[in-house]
N, C-alpha and C positions, 0 to 999 in steps of 0.2 A: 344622877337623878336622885338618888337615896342622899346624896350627901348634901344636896341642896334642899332637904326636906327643911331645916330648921329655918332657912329666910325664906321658904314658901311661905313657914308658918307663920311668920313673924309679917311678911305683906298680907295675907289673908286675914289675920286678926287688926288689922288696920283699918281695914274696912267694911269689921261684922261688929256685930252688938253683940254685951255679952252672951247673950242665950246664944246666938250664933257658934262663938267661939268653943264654947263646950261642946257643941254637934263636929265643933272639927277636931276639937282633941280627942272625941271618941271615937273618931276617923282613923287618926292619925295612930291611936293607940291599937285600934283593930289590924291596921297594917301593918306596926311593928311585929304586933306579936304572929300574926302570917307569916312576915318575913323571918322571923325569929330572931327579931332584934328586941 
């Protein structure tokens, strides 16, 4: 699941606008740092 994070991201920013896209990277970055990546 963690290791397919980078082509989730990559299909999810495909079909957001950029304002969107930033709401996911701040997603994505709040999970890492949870996870402790």
């Amino acid at each position: 699941m963690l290791g397919s994070s980078g082509e989730e991201r990559t299909i999810i920013k495909e079909g957001l606008s950029e304002g969107d896209e930033i709401v996911i990277d701040g997603a994505f970055l709040l999970k890492g740092i949870s996870f402790g990546f």
